[in-house]
Backbone bond lengths (Angstrom), bond angles and torsions (degrees), N, CA, C in turn:
res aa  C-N    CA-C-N  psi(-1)  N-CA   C-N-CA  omega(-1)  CA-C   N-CA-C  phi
1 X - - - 1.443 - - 1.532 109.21 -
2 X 1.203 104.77 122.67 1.649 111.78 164.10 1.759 135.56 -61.68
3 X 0.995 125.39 126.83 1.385 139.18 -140.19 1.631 123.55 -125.14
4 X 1.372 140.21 111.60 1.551 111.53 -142.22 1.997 70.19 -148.15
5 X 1.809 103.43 173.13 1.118 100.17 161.79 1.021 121.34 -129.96
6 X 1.289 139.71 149.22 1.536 135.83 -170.82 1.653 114.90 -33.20
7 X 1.344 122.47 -48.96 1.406 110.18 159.35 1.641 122.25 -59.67
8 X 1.241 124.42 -34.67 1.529 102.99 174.69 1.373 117.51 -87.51
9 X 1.711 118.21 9.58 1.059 126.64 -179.23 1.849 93.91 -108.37
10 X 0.926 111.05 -12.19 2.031 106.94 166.95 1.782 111.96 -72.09
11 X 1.865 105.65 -39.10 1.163 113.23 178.13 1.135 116.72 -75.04
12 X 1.044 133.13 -29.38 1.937 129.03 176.44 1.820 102.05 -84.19
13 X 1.233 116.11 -22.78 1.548 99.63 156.98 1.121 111.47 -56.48
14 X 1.493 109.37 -63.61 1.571 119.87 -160.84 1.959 103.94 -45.21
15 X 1.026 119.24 -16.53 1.571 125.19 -173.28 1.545 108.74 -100.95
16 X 1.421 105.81 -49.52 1.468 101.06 -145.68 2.146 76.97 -114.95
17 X 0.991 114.26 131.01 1.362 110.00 173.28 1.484 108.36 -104.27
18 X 1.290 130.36 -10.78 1.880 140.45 168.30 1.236 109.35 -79.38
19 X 0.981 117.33 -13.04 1.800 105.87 -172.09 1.428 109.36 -36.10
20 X 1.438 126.23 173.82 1.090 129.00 174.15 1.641 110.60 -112.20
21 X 0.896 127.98 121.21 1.569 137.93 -146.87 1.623 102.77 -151.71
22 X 1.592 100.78 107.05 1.542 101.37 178.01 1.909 91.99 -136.89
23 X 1.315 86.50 139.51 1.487 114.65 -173.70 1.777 105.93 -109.94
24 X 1.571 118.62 110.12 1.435 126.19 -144.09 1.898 88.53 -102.32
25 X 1.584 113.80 1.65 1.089 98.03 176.92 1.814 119.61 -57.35
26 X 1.499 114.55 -178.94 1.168 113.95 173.99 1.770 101.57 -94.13
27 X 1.769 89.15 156.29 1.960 94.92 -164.92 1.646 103.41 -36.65
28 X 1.332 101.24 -65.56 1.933 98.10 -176.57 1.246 142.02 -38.13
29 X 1.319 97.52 -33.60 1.795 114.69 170.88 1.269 117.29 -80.98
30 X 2.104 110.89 -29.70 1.000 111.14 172.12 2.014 115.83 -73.59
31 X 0.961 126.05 -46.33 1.290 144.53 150.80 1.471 122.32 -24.96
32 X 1.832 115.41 -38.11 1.565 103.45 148.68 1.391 139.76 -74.27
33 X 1.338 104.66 2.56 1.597 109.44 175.87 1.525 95.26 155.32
34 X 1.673 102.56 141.98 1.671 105.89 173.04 1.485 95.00 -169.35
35 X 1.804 104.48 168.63 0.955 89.06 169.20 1.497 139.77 -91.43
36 X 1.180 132.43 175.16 1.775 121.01 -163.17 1.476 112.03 -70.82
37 X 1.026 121.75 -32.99 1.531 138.55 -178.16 1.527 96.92 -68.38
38 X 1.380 113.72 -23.47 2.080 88.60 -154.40 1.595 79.81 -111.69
39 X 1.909 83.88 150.25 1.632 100.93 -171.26 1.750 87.77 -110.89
40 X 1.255 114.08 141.72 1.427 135.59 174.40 1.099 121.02 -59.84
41 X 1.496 134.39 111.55 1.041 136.68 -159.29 1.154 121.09 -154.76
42 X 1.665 119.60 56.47 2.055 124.63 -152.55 1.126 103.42 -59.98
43 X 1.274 113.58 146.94 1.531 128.32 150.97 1.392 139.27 -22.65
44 X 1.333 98.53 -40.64 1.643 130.03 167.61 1.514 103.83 -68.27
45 X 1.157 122.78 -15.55 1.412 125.09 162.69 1.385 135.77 -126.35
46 X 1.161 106.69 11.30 2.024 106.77 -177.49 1.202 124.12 -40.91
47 X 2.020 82.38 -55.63 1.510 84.44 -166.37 1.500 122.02 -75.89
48 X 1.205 147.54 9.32 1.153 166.94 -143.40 1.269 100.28 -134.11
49 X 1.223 123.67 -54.19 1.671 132.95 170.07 1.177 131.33 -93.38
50 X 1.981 124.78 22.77 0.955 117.13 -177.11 1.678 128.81 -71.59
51 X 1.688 87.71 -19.13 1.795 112.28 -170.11 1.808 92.99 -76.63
52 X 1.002 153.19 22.97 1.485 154.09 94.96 1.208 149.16 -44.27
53 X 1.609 101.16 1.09 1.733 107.70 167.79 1.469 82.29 -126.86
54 X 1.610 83.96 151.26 1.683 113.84 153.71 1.158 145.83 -79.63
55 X 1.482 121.90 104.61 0.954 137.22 -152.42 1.727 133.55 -80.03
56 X 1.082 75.24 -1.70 1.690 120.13 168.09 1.211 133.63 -75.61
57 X 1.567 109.29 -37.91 1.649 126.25 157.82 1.146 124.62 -123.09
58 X 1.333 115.94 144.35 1.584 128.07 169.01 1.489 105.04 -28.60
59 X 1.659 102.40 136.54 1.322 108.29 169.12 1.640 113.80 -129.92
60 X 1.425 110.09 150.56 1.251 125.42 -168.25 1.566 109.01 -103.80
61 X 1.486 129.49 115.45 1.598 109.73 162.15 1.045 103.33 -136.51
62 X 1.661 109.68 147.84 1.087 149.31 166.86 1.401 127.30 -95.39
63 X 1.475 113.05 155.36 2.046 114.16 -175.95 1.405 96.26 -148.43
64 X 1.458 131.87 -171.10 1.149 131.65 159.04 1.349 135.75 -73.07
65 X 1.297 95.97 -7.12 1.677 100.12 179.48 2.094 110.82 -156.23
66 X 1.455 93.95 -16.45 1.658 85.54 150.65 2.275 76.02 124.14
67 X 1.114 131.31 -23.54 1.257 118.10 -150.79 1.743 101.86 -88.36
68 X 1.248 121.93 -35.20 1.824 117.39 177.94 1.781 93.32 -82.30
69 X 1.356 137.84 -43.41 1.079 115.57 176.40 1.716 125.99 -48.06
70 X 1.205 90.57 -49.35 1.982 99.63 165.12 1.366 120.68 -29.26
71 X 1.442 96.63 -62.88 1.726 133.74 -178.56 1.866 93.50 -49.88
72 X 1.622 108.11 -75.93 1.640 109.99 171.01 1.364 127.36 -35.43
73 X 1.390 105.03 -46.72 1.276 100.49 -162.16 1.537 109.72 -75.56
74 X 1.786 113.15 -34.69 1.648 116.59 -177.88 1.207 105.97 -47.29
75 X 1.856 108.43 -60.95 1.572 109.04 158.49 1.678 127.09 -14.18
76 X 1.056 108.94 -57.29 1.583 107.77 -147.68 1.991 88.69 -90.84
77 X 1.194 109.86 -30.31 1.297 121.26 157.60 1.509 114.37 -10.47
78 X 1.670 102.13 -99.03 1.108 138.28 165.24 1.838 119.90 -17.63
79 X 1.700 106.09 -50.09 0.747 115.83 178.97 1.423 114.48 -79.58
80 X 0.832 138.38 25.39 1.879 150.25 -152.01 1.638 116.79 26.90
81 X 1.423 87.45 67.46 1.688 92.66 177.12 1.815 91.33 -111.48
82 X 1.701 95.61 156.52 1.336 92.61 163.21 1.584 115.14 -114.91
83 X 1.517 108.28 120.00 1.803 115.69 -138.70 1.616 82.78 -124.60
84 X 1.327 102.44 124.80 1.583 121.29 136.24 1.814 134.84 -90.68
85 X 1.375 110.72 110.50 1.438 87.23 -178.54 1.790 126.85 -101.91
86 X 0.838 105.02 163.90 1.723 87.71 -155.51 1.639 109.14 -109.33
87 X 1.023 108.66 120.60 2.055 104.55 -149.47 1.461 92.83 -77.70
88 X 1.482 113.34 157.24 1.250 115.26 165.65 1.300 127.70 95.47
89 X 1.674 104.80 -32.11 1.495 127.54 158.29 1.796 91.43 62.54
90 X 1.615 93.44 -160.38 1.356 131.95 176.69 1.941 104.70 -26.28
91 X 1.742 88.75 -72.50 1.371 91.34 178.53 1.666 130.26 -34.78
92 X 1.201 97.74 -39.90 2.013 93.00 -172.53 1.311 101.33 -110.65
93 X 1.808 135.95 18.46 1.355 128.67 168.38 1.598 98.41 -71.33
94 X 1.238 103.82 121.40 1.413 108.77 154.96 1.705 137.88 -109.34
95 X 1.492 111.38 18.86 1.364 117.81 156.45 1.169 122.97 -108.57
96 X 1.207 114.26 -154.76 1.549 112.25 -138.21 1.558 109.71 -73.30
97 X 1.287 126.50 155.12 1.673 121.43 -172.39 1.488 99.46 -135.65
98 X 1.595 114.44 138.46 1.324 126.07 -172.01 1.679 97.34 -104.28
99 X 1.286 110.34 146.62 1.844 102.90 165.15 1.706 94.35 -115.38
């Protein structure tokens, strides 16, 4: 599994503004702050909602601290996604956060 860190994951925003960016927090946690790019997509629901990402492009996920994204991303793995997960999550993003 591929592995990135919230700063080199600030710089491929800063470039690519489509990326595919799903944030596996739950709605509420996602709802106190996230980033603008990532569409909400909890854990408690992947598998039920995987037929909503594109499978076609690299995907990025994020958590609050890097450990359900792991969990997501092996998931999304498996399923023939091509998944980056982004260590550190929520906790060590230090740009900008939308509520």
């Amino acid at each position: 599994m591929k592995n990135i860190s919230t700063n080199e994951l600030e710089q491929i925003l800063q470039d690519d503004q489509t990326i595919q960016l799903i944030d596996v927090r739950e709605t509420d946690e996602y709802a106190g702050g996230h980033i603008k790019q990532a569409k909400n997509l909890p854990l408690s629901e992947l598998s039920d909602r995987t037929n909503e990402l594109n499978a076609d492009r690299p995907l990025h996920v994020i958590c609050l601290a890097g450990g359900r994204s792991m969990n997501a991303s092996m998931y999304l793995e498996q399923a023939g996604f091509d998944v980056t997960n982004v260590d550190g999550g929520m906790m060590s993003w230090q740009g900008d956060v939308s509520k």
